[in-house]
Kinemage of the C-alpha trace (Angstrom):
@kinemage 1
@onewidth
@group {chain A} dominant
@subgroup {mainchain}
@vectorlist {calphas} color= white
{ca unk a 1} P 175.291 195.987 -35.404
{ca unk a 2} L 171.511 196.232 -36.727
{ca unk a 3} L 168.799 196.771 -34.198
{ca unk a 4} L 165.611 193.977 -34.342
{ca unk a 5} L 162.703 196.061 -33.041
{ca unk a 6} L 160.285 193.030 -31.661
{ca unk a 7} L 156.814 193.426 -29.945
{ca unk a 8} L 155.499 189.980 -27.750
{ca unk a 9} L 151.561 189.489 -28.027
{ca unk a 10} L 149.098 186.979 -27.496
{ca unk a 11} L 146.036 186.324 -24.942
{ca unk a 12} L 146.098 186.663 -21.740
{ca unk a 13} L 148.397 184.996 -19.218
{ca unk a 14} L 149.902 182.991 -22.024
{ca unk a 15} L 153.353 184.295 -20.777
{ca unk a 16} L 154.683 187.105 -22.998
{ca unk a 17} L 156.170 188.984 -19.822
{ca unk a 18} L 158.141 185.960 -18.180
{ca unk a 19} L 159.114 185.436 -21.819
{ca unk a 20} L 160.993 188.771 -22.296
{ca unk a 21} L 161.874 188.428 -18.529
{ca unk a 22} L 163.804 185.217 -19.404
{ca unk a 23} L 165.342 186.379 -22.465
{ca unk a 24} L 167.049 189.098 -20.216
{ca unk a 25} L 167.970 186.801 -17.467
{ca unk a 26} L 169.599 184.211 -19.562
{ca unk a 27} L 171.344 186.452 -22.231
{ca unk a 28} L 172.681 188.323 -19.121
{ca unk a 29} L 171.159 191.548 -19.961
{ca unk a 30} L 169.861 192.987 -16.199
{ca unk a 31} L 171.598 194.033 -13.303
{ca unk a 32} L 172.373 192.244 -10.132
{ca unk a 33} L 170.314 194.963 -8.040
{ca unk a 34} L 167.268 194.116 -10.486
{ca unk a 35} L 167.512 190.663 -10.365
{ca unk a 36} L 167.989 191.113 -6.050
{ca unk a 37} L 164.927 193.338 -6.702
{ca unk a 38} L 162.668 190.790 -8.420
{ca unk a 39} L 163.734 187.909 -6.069
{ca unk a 40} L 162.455 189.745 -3.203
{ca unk a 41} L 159.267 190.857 -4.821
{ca unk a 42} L 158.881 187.223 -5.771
{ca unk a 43} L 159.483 185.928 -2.021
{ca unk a 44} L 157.042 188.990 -0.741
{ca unk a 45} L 154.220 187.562 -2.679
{ca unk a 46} L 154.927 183.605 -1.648
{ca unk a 47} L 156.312 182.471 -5.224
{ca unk a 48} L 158.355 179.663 -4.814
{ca unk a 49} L 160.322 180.830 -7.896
{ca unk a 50} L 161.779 183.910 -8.740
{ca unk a 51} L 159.028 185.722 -10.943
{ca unk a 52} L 160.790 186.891 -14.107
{ca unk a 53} L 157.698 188.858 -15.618
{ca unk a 54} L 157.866 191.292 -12.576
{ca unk a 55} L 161.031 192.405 -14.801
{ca unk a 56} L 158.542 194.227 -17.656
{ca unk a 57} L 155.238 194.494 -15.426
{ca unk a 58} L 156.290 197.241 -13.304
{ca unk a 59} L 152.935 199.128 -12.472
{ca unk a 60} L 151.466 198.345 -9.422
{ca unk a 61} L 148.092 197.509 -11.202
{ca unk a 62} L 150.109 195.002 -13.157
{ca unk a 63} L 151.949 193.296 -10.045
{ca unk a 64} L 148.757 192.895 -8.639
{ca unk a 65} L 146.393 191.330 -11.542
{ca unk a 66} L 149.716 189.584 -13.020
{ca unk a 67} L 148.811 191.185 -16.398
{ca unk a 68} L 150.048 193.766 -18.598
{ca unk a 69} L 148.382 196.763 -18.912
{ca unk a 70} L 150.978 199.532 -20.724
{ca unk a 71} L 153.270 198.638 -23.429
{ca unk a 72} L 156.937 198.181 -21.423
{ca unk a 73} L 159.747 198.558 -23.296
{ca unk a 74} L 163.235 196.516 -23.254
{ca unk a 75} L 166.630 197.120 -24.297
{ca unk a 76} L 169.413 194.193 -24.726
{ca unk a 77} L 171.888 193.024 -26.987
{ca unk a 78} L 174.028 189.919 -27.942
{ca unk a 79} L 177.061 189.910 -29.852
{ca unk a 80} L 175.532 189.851 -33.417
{ca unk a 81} L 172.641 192.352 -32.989
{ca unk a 82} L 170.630 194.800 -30.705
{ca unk a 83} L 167.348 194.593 -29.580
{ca unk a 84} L 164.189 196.741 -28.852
{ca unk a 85} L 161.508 194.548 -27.554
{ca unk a 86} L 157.532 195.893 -26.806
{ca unk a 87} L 155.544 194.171 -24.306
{ca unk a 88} L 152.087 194.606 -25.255
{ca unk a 89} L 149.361 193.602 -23.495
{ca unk a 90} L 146.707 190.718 -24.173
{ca unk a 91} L 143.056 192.271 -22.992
{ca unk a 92} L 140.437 193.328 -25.777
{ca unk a 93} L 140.299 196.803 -23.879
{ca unk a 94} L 144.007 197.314 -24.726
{ca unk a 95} L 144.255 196.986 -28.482
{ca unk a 96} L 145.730 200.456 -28.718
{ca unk a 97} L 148.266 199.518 -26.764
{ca unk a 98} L 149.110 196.448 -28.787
{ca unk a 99} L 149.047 198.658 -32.104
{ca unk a 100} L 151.131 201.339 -30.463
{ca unk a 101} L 153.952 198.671 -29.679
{ca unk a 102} L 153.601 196.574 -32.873
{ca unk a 103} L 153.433 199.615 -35.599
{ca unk a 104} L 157.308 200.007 -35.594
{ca unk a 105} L 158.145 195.842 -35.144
{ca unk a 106} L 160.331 194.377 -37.445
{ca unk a 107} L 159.152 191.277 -35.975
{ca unk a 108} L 156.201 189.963 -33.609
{ca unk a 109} L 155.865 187.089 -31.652
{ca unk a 110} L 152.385 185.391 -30.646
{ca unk a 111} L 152.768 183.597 -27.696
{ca unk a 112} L 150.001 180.602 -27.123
{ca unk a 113} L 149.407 178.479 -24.152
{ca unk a 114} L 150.099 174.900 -25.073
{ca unk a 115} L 147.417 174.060 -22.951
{ca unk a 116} L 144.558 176.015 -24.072
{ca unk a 117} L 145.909 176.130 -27.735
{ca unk a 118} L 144.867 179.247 -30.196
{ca unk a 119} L 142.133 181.943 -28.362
{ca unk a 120} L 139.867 184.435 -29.726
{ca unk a 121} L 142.850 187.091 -28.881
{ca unk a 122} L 145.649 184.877 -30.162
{ca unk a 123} L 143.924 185.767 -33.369
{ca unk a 124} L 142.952 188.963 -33.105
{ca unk a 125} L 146.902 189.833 -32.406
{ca unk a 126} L 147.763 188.010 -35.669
{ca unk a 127} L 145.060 189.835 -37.245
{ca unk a 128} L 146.467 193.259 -35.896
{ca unk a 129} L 150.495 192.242 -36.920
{ca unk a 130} L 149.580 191.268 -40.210
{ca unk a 131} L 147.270 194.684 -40.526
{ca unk a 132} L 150.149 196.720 -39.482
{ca unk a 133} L 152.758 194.996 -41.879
{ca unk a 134} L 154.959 193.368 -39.468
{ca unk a 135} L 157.369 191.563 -41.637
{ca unk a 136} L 158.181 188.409 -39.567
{ca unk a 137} L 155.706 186.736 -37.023
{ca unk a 138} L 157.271 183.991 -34.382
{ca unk a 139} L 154.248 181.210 -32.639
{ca unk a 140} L 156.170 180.637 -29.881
{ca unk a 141} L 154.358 177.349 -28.349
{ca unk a 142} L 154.485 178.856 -24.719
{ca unk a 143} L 154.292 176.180 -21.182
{ca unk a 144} L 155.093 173.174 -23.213
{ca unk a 145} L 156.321 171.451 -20.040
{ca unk a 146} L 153.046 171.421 -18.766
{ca unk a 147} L 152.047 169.074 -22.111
{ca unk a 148} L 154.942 166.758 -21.227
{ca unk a 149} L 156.349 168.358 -24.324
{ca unk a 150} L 154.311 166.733 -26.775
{ca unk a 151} L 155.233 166.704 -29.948
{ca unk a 152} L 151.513 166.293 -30.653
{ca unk a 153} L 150.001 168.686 -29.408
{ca unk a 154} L 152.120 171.227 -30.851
{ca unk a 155} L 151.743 170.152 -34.212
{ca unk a 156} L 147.656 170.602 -33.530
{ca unk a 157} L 148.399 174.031 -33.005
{ca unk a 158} L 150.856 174.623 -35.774
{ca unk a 159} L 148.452 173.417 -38.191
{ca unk a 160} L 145.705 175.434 -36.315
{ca unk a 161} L 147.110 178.624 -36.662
{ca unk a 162} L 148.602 177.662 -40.377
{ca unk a 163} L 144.881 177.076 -41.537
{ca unk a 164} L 144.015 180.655 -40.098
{ca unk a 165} L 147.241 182.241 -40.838
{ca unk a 166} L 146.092 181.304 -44.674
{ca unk a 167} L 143.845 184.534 -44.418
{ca unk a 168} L 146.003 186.883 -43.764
{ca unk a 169} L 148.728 188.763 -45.019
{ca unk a 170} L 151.777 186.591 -43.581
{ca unk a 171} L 155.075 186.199 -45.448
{ca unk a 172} L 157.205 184.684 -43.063
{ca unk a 173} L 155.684 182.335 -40.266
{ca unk a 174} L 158.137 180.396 -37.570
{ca unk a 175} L 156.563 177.761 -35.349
{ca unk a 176} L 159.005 177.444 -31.740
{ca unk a 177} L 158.042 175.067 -29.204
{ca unk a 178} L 159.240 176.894 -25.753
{ca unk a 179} L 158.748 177.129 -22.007
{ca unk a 180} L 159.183 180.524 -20.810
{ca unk a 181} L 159.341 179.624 -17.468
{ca unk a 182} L 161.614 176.932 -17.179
{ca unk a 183} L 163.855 178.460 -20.269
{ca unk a 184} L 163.742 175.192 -23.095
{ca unk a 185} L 164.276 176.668 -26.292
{ca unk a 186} L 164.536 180.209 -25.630
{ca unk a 187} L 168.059 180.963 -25.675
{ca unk a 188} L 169.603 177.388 -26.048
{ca unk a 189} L 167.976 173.738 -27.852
{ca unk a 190} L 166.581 172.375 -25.058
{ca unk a 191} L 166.637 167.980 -24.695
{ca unk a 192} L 163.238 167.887 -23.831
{ca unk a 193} L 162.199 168.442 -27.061
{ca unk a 194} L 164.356 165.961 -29.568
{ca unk a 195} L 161.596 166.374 -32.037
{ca unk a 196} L 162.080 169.814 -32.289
{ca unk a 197} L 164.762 170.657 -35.117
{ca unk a 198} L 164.712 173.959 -35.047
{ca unk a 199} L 166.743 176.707 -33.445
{ca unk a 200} L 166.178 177.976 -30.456
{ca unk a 201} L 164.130 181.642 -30.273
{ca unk a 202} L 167.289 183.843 -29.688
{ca unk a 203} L 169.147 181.800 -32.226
{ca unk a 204} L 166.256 182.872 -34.547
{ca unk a 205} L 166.031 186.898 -33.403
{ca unk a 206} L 169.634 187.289 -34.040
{ca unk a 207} L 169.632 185.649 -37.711
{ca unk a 208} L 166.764 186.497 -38.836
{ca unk a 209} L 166.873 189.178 -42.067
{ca unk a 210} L 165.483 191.867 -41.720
{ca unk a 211} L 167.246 194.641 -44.180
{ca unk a 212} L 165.399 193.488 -47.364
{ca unk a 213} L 162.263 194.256 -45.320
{ca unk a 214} L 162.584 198.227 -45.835
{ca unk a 215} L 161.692 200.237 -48.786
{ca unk a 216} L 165.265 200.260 -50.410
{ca unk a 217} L 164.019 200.916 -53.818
{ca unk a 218} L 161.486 204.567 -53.555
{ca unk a 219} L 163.527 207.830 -52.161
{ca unk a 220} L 161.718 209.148 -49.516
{ca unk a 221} L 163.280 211.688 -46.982
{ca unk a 222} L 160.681 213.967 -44.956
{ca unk a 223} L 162.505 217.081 -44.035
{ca unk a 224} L 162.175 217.957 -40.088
{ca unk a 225} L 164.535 220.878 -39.218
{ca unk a 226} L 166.482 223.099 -41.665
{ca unk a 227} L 169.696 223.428 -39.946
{ca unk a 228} L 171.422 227.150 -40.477
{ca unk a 229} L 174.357 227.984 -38.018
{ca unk a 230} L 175.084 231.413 -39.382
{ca unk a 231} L 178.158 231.336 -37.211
{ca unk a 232} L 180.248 235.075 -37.786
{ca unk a 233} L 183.417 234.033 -36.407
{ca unk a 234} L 183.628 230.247 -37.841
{ca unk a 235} L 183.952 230.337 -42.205
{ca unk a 236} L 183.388 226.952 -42.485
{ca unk a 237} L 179.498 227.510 -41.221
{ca unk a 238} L 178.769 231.089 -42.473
{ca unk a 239} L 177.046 229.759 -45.399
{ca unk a 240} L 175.743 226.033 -43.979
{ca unk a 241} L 172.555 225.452 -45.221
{ca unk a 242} L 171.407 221.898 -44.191
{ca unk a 243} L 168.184 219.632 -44.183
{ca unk a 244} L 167.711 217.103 -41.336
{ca unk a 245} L 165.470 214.287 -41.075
{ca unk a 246} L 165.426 210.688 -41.116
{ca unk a 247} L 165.264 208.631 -44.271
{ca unk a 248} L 162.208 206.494 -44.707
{ca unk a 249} L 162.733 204.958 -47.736
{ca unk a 250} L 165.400 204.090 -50.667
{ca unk a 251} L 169.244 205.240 -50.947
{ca unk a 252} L 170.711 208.314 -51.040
{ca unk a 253} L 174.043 209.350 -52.302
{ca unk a 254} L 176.200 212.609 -53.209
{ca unk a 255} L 175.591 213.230 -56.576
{ca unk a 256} L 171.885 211.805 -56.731
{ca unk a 257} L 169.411 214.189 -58.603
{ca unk a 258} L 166.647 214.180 -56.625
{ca unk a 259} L 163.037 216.378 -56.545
{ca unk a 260} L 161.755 218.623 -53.794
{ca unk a 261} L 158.212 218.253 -53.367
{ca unk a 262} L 155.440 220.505 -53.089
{ca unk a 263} L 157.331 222.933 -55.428
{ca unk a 264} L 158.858 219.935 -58.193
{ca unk a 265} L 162.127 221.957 -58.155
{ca unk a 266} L 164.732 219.421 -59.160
{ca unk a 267} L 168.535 219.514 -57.478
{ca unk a 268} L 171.763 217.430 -56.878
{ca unk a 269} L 172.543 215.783 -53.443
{ca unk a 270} L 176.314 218.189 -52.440
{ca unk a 271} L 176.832 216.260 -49.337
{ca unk a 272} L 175.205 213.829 -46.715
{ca unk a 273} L 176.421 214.378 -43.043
{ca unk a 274} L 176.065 212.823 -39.789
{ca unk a 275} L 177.187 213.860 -36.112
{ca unk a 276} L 179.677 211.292 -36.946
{ca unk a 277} L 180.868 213.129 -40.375
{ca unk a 278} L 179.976 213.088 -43.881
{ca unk a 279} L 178.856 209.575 -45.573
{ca unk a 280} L 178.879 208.503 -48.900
{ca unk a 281} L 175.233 206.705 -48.522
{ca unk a 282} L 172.385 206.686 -46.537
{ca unk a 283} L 169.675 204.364 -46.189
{ca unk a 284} L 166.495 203.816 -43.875
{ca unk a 285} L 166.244 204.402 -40.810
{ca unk a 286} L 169.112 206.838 -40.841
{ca unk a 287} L 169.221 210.128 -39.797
{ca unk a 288} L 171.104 212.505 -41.858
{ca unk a 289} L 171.473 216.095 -42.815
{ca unk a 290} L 171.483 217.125 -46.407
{ca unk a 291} L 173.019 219.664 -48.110
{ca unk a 292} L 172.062 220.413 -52.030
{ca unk a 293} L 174.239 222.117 -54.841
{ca unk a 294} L 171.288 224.842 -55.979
{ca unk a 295} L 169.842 227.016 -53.330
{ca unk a 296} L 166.124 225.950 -52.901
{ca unk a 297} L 163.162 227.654 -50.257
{ca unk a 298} L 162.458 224.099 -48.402
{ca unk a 299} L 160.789 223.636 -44.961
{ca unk a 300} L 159.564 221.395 -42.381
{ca unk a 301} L 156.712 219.075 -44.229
{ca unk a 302} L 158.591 218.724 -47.369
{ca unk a 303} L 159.662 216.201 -49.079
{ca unk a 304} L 162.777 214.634 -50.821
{ca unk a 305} L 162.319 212.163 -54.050
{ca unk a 306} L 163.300 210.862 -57.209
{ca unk a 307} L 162.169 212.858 -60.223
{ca unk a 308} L 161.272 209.468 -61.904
{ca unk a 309} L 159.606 207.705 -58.708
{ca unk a 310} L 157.291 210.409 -57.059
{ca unk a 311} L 154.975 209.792 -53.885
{ca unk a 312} L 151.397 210.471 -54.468
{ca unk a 313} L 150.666 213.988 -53.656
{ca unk a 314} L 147.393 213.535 -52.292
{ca unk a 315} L 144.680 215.705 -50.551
{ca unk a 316} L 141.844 212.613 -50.301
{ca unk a 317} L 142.657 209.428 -48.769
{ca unk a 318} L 141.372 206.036 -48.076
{ca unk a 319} L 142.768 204.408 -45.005
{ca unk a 320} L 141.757 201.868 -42.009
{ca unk a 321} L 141.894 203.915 -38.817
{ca unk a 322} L 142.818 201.940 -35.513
{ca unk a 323} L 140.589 204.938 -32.564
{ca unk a 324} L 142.912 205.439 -29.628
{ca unk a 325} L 140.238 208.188 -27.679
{ca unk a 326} L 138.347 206.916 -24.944
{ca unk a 327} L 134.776 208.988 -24.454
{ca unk a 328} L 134.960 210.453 -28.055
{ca unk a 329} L 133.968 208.571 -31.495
{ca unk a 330} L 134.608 209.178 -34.759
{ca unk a 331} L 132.097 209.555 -36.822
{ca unk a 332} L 131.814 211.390 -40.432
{ca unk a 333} L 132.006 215.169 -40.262
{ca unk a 334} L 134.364 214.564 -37.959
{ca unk a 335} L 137.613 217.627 -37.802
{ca unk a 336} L 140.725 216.355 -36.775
{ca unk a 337} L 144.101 217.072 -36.989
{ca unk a 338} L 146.602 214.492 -39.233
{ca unk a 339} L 150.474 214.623 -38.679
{ca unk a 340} L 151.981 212.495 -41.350
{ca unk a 341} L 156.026 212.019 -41.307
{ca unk a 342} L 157.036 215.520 -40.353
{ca unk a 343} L 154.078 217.659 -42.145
{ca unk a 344} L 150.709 218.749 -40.337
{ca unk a 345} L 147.414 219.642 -41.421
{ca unk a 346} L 143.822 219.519 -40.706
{ca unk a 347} L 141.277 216.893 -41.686
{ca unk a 348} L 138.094 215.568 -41.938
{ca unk a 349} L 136.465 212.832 -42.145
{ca unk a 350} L 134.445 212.182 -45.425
{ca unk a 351} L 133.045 208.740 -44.771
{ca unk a 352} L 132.699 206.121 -42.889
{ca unk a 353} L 133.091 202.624 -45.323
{ca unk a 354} L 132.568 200.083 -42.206
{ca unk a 355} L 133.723 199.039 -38.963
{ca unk a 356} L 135.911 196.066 -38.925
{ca unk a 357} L 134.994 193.261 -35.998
{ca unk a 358} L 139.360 191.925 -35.428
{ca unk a 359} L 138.107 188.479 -33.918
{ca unk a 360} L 135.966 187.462 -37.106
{ca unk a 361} L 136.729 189.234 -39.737
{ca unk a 362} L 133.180 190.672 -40.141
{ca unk a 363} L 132.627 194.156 -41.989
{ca unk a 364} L 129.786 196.226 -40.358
{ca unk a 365} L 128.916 198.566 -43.346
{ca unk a 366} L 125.919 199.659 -40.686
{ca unk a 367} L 128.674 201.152 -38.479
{ca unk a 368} L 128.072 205.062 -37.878
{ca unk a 369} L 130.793 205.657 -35.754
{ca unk a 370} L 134.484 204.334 -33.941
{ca unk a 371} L 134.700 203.224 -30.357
{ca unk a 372} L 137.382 202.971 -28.325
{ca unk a 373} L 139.867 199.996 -29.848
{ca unk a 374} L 137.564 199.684 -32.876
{ca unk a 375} L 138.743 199.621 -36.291
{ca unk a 376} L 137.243 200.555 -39.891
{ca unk a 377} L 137.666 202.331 -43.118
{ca unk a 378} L 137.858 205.979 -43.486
{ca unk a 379} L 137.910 208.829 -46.535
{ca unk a 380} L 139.968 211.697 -44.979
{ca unk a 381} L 139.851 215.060 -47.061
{ca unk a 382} L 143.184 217.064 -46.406
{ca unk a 383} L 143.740 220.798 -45.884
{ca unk a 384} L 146.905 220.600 -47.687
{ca unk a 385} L 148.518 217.765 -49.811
{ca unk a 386} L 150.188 215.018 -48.638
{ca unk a 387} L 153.186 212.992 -49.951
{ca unk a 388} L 151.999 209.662 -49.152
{ca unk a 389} L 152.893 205.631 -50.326
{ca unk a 390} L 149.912 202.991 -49.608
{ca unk a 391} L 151.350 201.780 -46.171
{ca unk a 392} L 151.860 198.264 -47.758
{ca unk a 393} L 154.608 199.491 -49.498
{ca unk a 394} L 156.270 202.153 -46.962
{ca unk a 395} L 155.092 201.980 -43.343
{ca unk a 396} L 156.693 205.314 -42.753
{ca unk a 397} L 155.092 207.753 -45.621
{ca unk a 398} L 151.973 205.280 -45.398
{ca unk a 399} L 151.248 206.231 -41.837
{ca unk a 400} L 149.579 208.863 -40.000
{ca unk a 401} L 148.234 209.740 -36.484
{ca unk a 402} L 145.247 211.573 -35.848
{ca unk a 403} L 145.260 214.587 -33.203
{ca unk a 404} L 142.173 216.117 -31.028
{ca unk a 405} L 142.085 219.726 -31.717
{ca unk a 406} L 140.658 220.638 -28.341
{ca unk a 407} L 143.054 218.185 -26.098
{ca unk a 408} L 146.041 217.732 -28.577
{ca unk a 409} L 145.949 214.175 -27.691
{ca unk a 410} L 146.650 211.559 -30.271
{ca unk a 411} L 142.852 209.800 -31.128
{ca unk a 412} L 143.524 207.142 -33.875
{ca unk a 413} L 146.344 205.704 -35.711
{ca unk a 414} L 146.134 205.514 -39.288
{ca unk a 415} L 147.523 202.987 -42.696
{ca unk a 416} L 146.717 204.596 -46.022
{ca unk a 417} L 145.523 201.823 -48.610
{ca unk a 418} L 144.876 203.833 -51.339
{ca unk a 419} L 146.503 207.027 -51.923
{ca unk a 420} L 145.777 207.419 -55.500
């Protein structure tokens, strides 16, 4: 089975934790003790229902505000796939947390309270999903039994969100009329919406496709560990020479000529083996060790391609830069550290282009520095080069993190746009 990697987001209270809370309640995916656990929790605090958010907001500052605050993350599965879910959080002063949970989503869902229709932060988070290249965005239609289910009002919405949706980078937009709370159209149809002729939200997670969505076509394999046994007494790994890493884009097979970048020392794939045993392909997101047929001096930081279809080897880059760091800015001139797949090196920052206001739109080319949750567009001069792909076309080698030298905490989160 494939796993469907899915972050929830929307404003405030619009009911992205009961959401994921139902989903695991009614697909049968917690525990008896849990359930006991969030029954009595629910009772404590004088709910007259049992409180299925309380199953992802488990912080005691959550509990007590009834929001989300750190990205919680889920595990279940149904017969025809696996899931990861994200539960990110709806304040402004979260964003990183919402970026953090949506940059590895397959798919995103924006939930929006039927009531107040879309907000300034439904938005933003549509803003942020489409910015990050998550393939497949869900508007799940959240407390449409306190509407009376009307058909009406939901299509207000739809059409809402479909005019602003227009200005964005969206390929694939579902519309899902649901009520978290009281389970219609979450895992089953429900009757109280007979206008409704779509499928209900699971029905949609477990069919929707999602293996065109990776980068099947450039090679790309960042090489993490160089695996050498050396073992005296066993002949069969005397002389093992591997690579390990995970592949991030394109398919690999025994056989393949294929380039090793920084040198441009070309090779043949001898073998491609797992914990499992050897394969005969491997594709994203696997993780594989490979063994070559010519000897070659590769590292950690190097990279694996296609003589014919290179990445840019780049040592300047233009990229829009999400800051994580709260009490330090970014500003140009500013020295940094940049991890990007498995290679490090140090940067700085050349430029600052403008600062990027998420709930309008608006470009402040005034901007002199990066705040806390603010984004804008940097130039980033590199120590050493790079093997990048502009992030719209491979999320892996088009990403990037950006360390504090001094702390070694992670400060920004980074998309290259143009790495030419």
């Amino acid at each position: 089975m494939d796993i469907l990697r899915f972050a929830t987001a929307g404003s405030v209270d619009d009911g992205k934790s009961t959401l994921i809370g139902r989903l695991l309640y009614d697909s049968k995916a917690i525990f008896e003790d849990q359930l006991e656990a969030v029954e009595r929790t629910s009772r404590d605090r004088g709910t007259e229902y049992t409180d299925l958010s309380l199953l992802t907001d488990g912080l005691r500052a959550e509990r007590e505000q009834g929001i989300t605050i750190d990205v919680a993350y889920r595990y279940f599965a149904t017969p025809r796939r696996k899931f990861i879910i994200a539960d990110t959080p709806g304040h402004i002063q979260y964003t990183r947390n919402m970026v953090t949970g949506a940059s590895t989503a397959d798919l995103a869902i924006i939930l929006i309270d039927a009531r107040k229709g879309v907000l300034e932060q439904s938005r933003r988070h549509a803003f942020l999903t489409s910015l990050l290249r998550v393939p497949h965005l869900v508007l799940a239609v959240n407390k449409m039994d306190l509407v009376d289910y009307s058909q009406e009002r939901f299509e207000e919405i739809r059409e809402e969100f479909t005019a602003f949706a227009s200005k964005l980078n969206v390929s694939d937009l579902t519309f899902i009329p649901i009520s978290a709370l009281n389970g219609d159209n979450v895992v089953s149809r429900s009757q109280n919406t007979p206008w409704y002729l779509g499928t209900s939200l699971l029905h949609h997670l477990e069919n929707v496709h999602i293996a065109s969505d990776r980068n099947l076509t450039d090679v790309r394999f960042p090489v993490q560990y160089v695996i050498r046994p050396q073992r005296a007494n066993d002949h069969a790994f005397h002389d093992y020479r591997g690579y390990a890493g995970q592949v991030a884009g394109g398919v690999l097979k025994p056989g393949d000529e294929v380039v090793h970048l920084p040198s441009g020392l070309t090779t043949r794939i001898a073998s491609i083996d797992t914990f499992d045993g050897p394969v005969e392909e491997a594709f994203p997101p696997m993780s594989v060790t490979l063994r070559f047929e010519d000897d070659i001096d590769i590292s950690r930081g190097d990279m694996i391609a296609r003589p014919n279809n290179q990445p840019h080897v780049a040592q300047e880059l233009e990229a829009m830069v999400c800051w994580m760091a709260d009490g330090i800015k970014l500003t140009p001139r500013s020295k940094l550290s940049i991890k990007h797949t498995t290679r490090t090196a140090r940067a700085l920052v050349r430029d600052l282009h403008y600062r990027l206001d998420v709930n309008t739109l608006h470009r402040d080319e005034e901007a002199t520095s990066l705040g806390l949750n603010e984004i804008g567009r940097v130039s980033l001069r590199i120590t050493q080069p790079l093997f990048v792909d502009d992030y719209a076309r491979n999320r892996q080698t088009g990403g990037f993190i950006l360390v504090d030298e001094a702390t070694n905490g992670t400060v920004g989160a980074g998309m290259v746009l143009d790495a030419s």
